[in-house]
C-alpha positions as CSV (number, residue, x, y, z in Angstrom):
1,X,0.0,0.0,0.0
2,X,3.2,2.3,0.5
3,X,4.7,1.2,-2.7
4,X,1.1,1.6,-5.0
5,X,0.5,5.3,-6.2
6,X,-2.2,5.2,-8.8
7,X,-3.8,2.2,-10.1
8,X,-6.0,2.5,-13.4
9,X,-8.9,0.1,-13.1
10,X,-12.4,-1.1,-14.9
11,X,-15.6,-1.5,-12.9
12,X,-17.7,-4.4,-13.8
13,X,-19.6,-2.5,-15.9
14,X,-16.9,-1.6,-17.9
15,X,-16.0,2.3,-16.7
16,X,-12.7,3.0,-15.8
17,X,-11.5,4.7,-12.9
18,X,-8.3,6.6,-11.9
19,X,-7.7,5.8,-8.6
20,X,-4.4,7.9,-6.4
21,X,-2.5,10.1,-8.3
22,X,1.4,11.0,-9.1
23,X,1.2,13.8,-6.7
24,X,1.7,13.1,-2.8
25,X,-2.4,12.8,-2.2
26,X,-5.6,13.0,-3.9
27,X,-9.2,14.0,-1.9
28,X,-11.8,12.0,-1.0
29,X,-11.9,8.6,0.1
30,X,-8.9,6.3,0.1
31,X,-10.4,3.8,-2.7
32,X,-6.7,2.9,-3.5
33,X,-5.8,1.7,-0.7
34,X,-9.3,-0.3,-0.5
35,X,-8.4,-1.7,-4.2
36,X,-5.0,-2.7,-3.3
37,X,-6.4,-4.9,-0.6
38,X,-9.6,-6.0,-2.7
39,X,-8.0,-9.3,-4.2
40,X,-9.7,-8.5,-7.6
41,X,-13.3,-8.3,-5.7
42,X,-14.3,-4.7,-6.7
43,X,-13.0,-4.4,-10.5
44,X,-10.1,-5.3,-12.7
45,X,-6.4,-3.7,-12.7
46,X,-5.4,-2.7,-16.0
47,X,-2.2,-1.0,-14.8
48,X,0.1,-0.1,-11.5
49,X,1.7,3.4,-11.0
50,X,4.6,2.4,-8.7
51,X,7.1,4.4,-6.5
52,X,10.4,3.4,-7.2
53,X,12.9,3.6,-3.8
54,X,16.7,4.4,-5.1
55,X,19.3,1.7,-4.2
56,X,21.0,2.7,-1.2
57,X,25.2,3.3,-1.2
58,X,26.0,0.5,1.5
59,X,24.3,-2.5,2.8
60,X,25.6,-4.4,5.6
61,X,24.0,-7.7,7.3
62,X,24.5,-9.3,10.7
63,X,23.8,-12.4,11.5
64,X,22.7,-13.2,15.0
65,X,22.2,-16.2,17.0
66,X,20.2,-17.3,20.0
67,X,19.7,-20.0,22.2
68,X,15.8,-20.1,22.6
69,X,13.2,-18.5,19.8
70,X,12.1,-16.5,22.3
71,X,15.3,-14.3,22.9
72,X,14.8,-13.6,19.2
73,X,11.5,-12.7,19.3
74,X,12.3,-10.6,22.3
75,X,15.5,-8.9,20.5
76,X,13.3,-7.8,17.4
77,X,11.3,-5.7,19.4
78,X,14.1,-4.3,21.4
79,X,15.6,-3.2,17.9
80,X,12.5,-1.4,16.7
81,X,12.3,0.2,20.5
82,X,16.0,1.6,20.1
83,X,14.2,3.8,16.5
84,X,16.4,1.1,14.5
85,X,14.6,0.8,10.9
86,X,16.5,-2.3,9.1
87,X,16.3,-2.4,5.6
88,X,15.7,-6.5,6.5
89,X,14.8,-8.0,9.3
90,X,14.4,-11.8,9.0
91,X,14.0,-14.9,11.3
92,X,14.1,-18.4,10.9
93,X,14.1,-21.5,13.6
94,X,16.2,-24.3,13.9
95,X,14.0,-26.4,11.5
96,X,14.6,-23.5,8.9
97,X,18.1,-23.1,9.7
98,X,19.0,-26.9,9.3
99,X,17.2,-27.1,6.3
100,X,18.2,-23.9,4.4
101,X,22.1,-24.8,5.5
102,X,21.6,-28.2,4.5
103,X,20.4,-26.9,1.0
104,X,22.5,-23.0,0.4
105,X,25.1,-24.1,2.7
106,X,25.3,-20.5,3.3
107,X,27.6,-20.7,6.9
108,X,24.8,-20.8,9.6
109,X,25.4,-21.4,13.0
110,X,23.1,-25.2,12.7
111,X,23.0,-25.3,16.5
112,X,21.2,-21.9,17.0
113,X,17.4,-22.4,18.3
114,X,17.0,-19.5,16.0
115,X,18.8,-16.8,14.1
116,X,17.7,-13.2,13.1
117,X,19.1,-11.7,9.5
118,X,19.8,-7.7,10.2
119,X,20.2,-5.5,7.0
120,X,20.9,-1.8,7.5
121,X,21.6,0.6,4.3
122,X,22.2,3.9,3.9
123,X,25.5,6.1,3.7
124,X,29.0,4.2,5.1
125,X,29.1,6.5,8.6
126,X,25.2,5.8,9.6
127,X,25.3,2.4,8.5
128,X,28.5,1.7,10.6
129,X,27.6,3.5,13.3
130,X,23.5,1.7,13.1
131,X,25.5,-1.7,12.9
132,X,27.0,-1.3,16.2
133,X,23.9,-0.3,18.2
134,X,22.2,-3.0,16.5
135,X,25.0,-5.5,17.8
136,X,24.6,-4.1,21.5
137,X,20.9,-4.6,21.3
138,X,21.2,-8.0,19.9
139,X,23.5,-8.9,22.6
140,X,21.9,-7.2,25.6
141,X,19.3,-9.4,24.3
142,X,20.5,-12.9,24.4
143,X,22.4,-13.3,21.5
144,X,24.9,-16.6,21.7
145,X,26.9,-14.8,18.6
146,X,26.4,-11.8,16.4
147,X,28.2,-11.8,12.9
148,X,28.9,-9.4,10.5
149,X,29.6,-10.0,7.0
150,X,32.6,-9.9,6.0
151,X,32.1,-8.7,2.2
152,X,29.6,-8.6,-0.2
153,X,29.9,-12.3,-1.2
154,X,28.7,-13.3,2.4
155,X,26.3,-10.9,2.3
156,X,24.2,-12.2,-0.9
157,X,25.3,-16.1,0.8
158,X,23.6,-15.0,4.2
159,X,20.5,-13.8,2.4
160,X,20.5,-16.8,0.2
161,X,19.8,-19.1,2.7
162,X,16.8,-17.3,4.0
163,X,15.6,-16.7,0.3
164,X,15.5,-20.0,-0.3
165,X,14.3,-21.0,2.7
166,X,11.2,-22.6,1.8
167,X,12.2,-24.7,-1.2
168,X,14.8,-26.0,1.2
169,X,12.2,-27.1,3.6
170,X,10.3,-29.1,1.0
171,X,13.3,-31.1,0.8
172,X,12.1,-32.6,4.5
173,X,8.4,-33.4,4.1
174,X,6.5,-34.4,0.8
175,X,4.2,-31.5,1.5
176,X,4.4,-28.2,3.5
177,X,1.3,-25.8,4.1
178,X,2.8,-22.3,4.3
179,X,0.7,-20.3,6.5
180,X,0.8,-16.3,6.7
181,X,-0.2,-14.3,9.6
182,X,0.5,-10.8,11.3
183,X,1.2,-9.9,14.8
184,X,2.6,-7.0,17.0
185,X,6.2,-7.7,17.4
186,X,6.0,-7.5,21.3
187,X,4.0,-10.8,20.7
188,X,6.3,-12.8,18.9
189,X,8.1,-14.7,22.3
190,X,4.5,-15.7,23.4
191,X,3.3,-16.5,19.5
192,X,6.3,-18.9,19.0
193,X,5.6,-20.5,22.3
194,X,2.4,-20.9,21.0
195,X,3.1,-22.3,18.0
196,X,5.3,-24.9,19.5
197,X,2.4,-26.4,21.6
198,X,0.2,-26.5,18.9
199,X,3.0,-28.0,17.0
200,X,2.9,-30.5,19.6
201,X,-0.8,-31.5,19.8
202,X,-1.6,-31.8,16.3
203,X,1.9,-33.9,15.8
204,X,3.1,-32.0,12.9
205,X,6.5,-30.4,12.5
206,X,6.0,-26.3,11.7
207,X,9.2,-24.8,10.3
208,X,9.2,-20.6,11.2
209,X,10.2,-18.3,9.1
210,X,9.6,-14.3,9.5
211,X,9.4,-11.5,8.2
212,X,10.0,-10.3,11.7
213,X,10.4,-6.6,11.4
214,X,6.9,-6.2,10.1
215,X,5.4,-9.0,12.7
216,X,4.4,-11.0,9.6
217,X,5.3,-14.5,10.3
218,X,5.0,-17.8,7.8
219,X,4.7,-21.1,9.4
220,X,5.8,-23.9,7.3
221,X,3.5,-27.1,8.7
222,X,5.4,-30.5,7.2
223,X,2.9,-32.9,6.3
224,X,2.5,-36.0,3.4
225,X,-0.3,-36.0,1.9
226,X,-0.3,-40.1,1.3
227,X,-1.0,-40.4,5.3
228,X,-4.9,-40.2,5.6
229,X,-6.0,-37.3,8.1
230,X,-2.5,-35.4,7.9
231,X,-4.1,-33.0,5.2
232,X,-7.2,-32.7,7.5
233,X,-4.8,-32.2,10.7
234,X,-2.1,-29.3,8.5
235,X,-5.5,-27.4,7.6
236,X,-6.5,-27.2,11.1
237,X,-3.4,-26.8,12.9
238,X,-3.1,-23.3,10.1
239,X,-6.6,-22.5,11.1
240,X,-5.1,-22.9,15.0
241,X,-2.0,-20.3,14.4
242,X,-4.1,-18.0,12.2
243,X,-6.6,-17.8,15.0
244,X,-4.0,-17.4,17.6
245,X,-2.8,-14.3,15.5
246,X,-6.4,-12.5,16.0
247,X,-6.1,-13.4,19.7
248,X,-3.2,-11.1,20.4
249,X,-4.6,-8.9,18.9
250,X,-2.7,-9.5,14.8
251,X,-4.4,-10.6,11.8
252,X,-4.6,-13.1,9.6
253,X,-2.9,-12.1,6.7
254,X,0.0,-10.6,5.7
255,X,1.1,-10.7,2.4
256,X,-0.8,-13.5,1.0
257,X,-4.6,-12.8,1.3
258,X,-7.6,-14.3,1.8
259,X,-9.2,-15.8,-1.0
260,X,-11.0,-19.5,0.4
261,X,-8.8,-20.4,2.2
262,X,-8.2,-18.3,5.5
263,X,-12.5,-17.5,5.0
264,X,-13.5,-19.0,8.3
265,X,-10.6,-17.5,10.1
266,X,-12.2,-14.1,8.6
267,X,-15.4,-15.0,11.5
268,X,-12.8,-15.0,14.3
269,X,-11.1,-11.3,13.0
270,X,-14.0,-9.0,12.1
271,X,-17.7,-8.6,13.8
272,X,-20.9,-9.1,12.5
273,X,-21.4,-5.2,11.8
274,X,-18.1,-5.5,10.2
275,X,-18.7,-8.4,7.7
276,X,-21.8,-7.0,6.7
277,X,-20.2,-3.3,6.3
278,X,-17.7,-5.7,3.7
279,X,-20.6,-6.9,1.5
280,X,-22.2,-3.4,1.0
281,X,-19.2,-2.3,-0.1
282,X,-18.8,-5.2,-2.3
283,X,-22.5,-4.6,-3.5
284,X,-21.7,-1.2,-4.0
285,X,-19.5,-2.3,-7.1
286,X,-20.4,-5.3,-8.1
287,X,-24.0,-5.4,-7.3
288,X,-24.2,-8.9,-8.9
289,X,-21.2,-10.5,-7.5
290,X,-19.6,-11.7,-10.8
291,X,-16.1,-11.1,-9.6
292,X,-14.2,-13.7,-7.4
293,X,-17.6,-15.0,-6.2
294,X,-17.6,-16.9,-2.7
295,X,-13.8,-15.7,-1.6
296,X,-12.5,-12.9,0.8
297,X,-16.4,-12.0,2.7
298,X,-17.6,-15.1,4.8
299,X,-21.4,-14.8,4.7
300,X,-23.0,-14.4,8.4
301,X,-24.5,-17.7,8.4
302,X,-21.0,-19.7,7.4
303,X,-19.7,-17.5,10.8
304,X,-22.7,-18.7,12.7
305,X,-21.6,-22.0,11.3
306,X,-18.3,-21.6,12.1
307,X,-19.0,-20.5,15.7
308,X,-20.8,-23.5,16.2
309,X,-18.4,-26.1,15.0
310,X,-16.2,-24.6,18.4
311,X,-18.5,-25.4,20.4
312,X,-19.5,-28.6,19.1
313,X,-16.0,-29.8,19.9
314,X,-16.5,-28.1,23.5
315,X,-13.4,-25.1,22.7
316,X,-13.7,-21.4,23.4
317,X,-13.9,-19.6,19.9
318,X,-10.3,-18.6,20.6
319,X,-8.5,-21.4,23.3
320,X,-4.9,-19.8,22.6
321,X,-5.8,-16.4,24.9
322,X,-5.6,-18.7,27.7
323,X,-2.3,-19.6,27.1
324,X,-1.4,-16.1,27.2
């Protein structure tokens, strides 16, 4: 939404709309920011105005390594709190780390519980001078070892293990369900611990990788498919974490939307009055609902439905507050 400064779009009816502008604002209501988040609900994109960001002098990355997933989660917060902005700010657990080493061989510590990727740009004397107070904070908090990269080369390696990250965990499963959720970073300690019990319960292994400076976090939950109920059991265990995210107050998406998928977890983020504000604005332009029917909106009764499947199973709409 930061990135998107005019989109040029057709209604369902065919008129086309201008929607932001090149200049800093436009009047009225925000409709661009509403179409950027629309997932193709309220009319068709026929071309992107983007701002372009010019590539900074210096990069530098440190790699830093705790002892618990916890300390990590704890020392991402501490680094926004000390008015740090990172150009990158990444995380990844053990499971992540193994298998991204195993696969990039990109010089992680494979011992680490977990291990945060810092990138700071800018000019050489802020950057060196943002590196060291990012080192303190990372070692006030925990950290078993902090590295910085020695040169470029090690730079692009560091980042190539997170990049790849995923492929490199679907070399340990036959499937993997990446989920994608968003939380306040001061929750991410108590959301991993979370995650870990579930983890637990539904006996299925969840790999975590972050996008930790923005809270938005991507469980990888390893499954095979060939095993009847472990499909069944990956779905709900996502369902689980993405609930978990509205119960600390986060959100169920991210990056990746909501399309079918996450549409029941929609019931356990917005209201009533909410859900059915959603659909008048979807009425308003597309009165017969010809684009993406059935995705994004739940429908009051599939919440009522929803609702009631809990309590069938005799859980609170949201169990995970009470492990907080």
């Amino acid at each position: 939404v930061h990135n998107l400064v005019k989109l040029e779009v057709l209604t369902v009816q065919g008129e086309p709309l201008t929607l932001g502008s090149d200049a800093l604002d436009s009047p009225g209501f925000d409709l661009l920011a509403l179409f950027t988040g629309s997932e193709g609900m309220l009319g068709v994109v026929t071309e992107v105005t983007v701002k372009l960001l010019p590539r900074p002098q210096v990069a530098r990355v440190l790699l830093a390594a705790f002892d618990c997933v916890e300390k990590a989660g704890r020392a991402v917060a501490d680094i926004i709190a000390a008015g740090i902005i990172p150009g990158g700010l990444e995380m990844m657990d053990n499971l992540a780390i193994r298998a991204a080493e195993d696969f990039i061989h990109a010089g992680y510590p494979v011992e680490a519980q977990a291990i945060l990727l810092c990138e700071l740009d800018g000019v050489e004397a802020d950057v060196q001078e943002d590196c060291e107070r990012v080192r303190q904070v990372l070692e006030a908090a925990g950290a078993t070892e902090v590295r910085l990269a020695r040169d470029e080369a090690e730079r692009v390696r560091f980042w190539a293990g997170r990049k790849n990250a995923f492929p490199a965990v679907g070399r340990l499963s036959p499937d993997y369900y990446c989920m994608d959720g968003t939380i306040a970073r001061r929750e991410l300690p108590g959301v991993l611990q979370g995650i870990a019990a579930l983890s637990a319960e539904y006996d299925l292994r969840v790999a975590n990788v972050f996008h930790a400076g923005d809270g938005n976090m991507h469980p990888l939950i390893l499954f095979d498919a060939n095993v009847p109920g472990e499909l069944e059991r990956a779905e709900a265990l996502g369902g689980k974490i993405l609930e978990m995210c509205v119960a600390v107050g986060g959100s169920i998406t991210g990056e990746h939307g909501v399309g079918r998928e996450k549409i029941n977890q929609m019931c356990a983020q917005f209201s009533a009055e909410e859900l059915t504000l959603f659909h008048a604005v979807k009425a308003a332009f597309d009165p017969s609902g010809l684009l993406n029917p059935g995705k994004n909106i739940p429908t009051l009764h599939r919440c009522a439905e929803f609702g009631a499947m809990h309590i069938h199973h005799g859980q609170l709409p949201f169990p995970e507050l009470e492990r907080f």
